[in-house]
ROBABA-825615 format. One record per residue (C-alpha): residue number from 1; x, y, z; residue in one letter. Coordinates in steps of 0.2 Angstrom, whole numbers. Example, Ala and Ser with C-alpha at 12.3 -4.5 7.8 and 13.67 -1.06 7.14 Angstrom:
// ROBABA-825615
seq / X / Y / Z / type
1 / 62 / -22 / 39 / A
2 / 68 / -5 / 36 / S
END
This chain:
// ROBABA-825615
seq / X / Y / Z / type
1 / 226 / 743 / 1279 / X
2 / 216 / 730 / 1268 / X
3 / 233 / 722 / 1263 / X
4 / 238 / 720 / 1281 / X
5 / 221 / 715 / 1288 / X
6 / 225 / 700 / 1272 / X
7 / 243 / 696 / 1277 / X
8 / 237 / 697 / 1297 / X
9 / 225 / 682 / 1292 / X
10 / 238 / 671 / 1280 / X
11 / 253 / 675 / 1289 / X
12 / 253 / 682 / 1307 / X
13 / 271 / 685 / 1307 / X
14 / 275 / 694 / 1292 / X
15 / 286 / 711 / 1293 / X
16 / 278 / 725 / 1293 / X
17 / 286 / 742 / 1291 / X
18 / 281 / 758 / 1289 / X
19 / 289 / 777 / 1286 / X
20 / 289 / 789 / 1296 / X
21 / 298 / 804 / 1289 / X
22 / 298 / 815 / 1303 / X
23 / 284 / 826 / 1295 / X
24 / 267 / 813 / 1298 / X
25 / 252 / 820 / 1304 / X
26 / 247 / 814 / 1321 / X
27 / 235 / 803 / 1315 / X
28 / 244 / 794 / 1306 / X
29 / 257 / 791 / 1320 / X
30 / 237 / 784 / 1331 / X
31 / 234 / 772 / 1318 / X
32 / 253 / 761 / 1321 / X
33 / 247 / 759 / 1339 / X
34 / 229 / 756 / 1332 / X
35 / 238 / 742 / 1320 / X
36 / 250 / 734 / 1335 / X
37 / 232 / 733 / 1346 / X
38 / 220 / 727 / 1333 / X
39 / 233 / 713 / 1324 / X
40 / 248 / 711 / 1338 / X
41 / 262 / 717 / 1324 / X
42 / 277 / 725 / 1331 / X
43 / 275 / 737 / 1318 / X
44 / 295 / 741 / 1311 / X
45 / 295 / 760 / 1311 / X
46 / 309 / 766 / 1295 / X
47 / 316 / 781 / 1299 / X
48 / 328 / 794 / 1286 / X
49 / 346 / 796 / 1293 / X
50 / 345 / 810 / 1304 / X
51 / 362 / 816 / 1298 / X
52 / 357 / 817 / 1280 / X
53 / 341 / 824 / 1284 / X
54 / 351 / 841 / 1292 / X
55 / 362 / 842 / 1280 / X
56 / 347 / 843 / 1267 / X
57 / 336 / 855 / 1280 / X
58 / 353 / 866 / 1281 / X
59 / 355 / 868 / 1263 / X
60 / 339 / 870 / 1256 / X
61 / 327 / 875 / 1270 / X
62 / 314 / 864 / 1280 / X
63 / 299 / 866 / 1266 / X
64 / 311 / 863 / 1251 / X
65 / 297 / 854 / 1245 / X
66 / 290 / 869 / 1240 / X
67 / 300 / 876 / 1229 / X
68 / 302 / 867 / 1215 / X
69 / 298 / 849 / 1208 / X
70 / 318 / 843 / 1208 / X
71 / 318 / 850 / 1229 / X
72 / 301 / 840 / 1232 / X
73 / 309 / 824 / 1227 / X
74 / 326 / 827 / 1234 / X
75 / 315 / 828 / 1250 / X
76 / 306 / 812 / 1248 / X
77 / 322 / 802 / 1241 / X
78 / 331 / 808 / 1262 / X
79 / 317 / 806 / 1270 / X
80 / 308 / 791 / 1262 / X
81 / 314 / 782 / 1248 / X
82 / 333 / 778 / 1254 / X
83 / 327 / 774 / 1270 / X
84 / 313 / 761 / 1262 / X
85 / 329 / 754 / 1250 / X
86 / 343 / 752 / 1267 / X
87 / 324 / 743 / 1274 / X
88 / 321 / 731 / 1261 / X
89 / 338 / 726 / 1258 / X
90 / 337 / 707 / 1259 / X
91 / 319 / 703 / 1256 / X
92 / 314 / 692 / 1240 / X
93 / 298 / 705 / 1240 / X
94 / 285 / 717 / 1247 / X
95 / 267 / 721 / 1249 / X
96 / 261 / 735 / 1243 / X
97 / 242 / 744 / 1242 / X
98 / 244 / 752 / 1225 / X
99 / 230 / 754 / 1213 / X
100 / 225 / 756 / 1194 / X
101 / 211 / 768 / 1198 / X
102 / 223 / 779 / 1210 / X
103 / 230 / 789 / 1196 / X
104 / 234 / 791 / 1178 / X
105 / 252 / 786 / 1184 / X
106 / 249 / 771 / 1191 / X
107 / 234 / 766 / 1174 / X
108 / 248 / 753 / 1168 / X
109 / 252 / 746 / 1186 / X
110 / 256 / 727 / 1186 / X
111 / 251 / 715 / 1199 / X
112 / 269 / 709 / 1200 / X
113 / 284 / 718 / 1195 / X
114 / 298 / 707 / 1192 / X
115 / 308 / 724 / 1189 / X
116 / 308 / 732 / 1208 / X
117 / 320 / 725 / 1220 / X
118 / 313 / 718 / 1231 / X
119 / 299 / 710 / 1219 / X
120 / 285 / 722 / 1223 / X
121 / 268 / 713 / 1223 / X
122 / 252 / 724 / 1220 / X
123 / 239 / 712 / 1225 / X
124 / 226 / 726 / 1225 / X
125 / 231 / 733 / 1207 / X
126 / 213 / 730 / 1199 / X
127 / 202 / 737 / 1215 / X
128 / 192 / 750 / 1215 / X
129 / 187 / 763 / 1229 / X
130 / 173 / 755 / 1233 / X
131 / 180 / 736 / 1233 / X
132 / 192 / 745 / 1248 / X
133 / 177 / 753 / 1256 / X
134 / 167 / 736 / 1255 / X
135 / 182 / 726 / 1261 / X
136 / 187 / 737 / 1275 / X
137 / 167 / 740 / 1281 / X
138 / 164 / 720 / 1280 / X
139 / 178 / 717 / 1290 / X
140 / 180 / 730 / 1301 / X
141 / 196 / 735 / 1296 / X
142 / 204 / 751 / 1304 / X
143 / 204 / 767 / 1295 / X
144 / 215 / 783 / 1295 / X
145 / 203 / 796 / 1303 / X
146 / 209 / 809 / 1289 / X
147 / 198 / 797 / 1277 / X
148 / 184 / 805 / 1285 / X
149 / 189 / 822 / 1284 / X
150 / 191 / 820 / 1264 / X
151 / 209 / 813 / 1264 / X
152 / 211 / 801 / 1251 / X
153 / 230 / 797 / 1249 / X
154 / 239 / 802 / 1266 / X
155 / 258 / 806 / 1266 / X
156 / 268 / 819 / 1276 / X
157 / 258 / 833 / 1285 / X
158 / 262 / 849 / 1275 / X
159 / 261 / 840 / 1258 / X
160 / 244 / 831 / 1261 / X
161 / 228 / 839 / 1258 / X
162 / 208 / 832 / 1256 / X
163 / 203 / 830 / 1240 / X
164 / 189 / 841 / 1230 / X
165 / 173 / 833 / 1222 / X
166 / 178 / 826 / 1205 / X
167 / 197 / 825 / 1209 / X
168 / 206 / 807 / 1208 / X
169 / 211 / 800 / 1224 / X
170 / 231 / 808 / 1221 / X
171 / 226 / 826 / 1220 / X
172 / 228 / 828 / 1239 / X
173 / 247 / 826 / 1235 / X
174 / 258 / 839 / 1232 / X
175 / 242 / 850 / 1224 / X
176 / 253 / 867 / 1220 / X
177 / 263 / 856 / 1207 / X
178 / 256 / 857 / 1191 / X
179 / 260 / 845 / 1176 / X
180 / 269 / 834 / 1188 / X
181 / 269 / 817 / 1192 / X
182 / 259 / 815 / 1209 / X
183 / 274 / 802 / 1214 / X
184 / 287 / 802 / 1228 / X
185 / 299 / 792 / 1217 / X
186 / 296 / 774 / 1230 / X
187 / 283 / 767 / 1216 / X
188 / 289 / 773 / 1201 / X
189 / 306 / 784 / 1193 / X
190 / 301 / 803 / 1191 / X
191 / 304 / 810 / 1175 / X
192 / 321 / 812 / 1166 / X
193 / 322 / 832 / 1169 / X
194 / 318 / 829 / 1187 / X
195 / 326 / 816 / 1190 / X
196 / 344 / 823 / 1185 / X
197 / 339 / 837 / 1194 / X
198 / 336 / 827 / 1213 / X
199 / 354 / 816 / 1205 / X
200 / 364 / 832 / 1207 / X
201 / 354 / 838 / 1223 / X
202 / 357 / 820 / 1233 / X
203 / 376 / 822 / 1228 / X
204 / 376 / 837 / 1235 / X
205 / 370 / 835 / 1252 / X
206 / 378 / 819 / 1254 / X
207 / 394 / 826 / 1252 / X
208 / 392 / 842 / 1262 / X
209 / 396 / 844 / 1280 / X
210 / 384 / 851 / 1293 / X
END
């Protein structure tokens, strides 16, 4: 919300998407019509390919996510990284929220990364948790109401949780993975063993029939 309350004031007509997987909690779903209210953004809802999204729900089960690392991010590749890509397709480069402090997998993360397609600028990269609190209280910048319920990092409903004292602000993600990167797979590549594993998954299920 702090990068869109900065485009809002630069540039009043800039794009904005967002994802909605088909699993968001409900206040997240508040916040878009809190967004198009507050700032006047016809805000562009991304949504996976229904088609793809049965034929992976057919062959692995609604909460595949649960089984195994590989399933989780075959889940988020239908349901949020292929639709972002088909999004972004034609744009020089996007605005993202990401942070240093967020986790240890995003320590290293650059303000620009000339290596994403679309360009992916972090403009945010070196802010801390408090910069974001200070930013968003000084200018009355709209806030997820999960934040007050201990949320920190909010993605689909059933793999979001608050985080406990002493946690980093990631551990809400996917908590019953251990020794796993708390990534979806839109920010950065999973590792080499899971990521030939979601390869041979995707290929599956788009070439299955329902």
């Amino acid at each position: 919300m702090v990068i869109l309350n900065m485009a809002s004031r630069v540039a009043p007509g800039i794009p904005v998407f967002t994802l909605d997987t088909g699993r968001l909690p409900e206040a997240t779903h508040s916040m878009i019509e809190t967004v198009r209210a507050r700032y006047g953004i016809s805000v562009h809802l991304v949504s996976p390919d229904a088609e793809e999204v049965e034929r992976m729900t057919t062959a692995h089960g609604p909460n595949l996510f649960r089984q195994d690392v590989g399933s989780r991010l075959l889940c988020c590749q239908i349901r949020k990284v292929r639709p972002l890509a088909k999004a972004m397709a034609g744009f020089d480069a996007t605005l993202v929220g990401l942070r240093r402090e967020q986790s240890e997998t995003r320590a290293a993360l650059e303000q620009v990364d000339w290596r994403a397609t679309p360009v992916k600028l972090a403009p945010l990269a070196a802010w801390s948790a408090r910069d974001v609190e200070e930013y968003t209280a000084l200018h009355g910048v709209p806030e997820n109401p999960l934040y007050a319920s201990g949320y920190r990092s909010i993605g689909c409903d059933p793999c979001t949780r608050a985080v406990q004292a002493g946690e980093d602000e990631r551990a809400g993600r996917w908590w019953w993975e251990h020794d796993a990167d708390k990534e979806c797979g839109l920010h950065f590549t999973p590792d080499g063993r899971a990521r030939r594993r979601v390869d041979v998954l995707l290929e599956e299920v788009l070439a299955s029939r329902v």
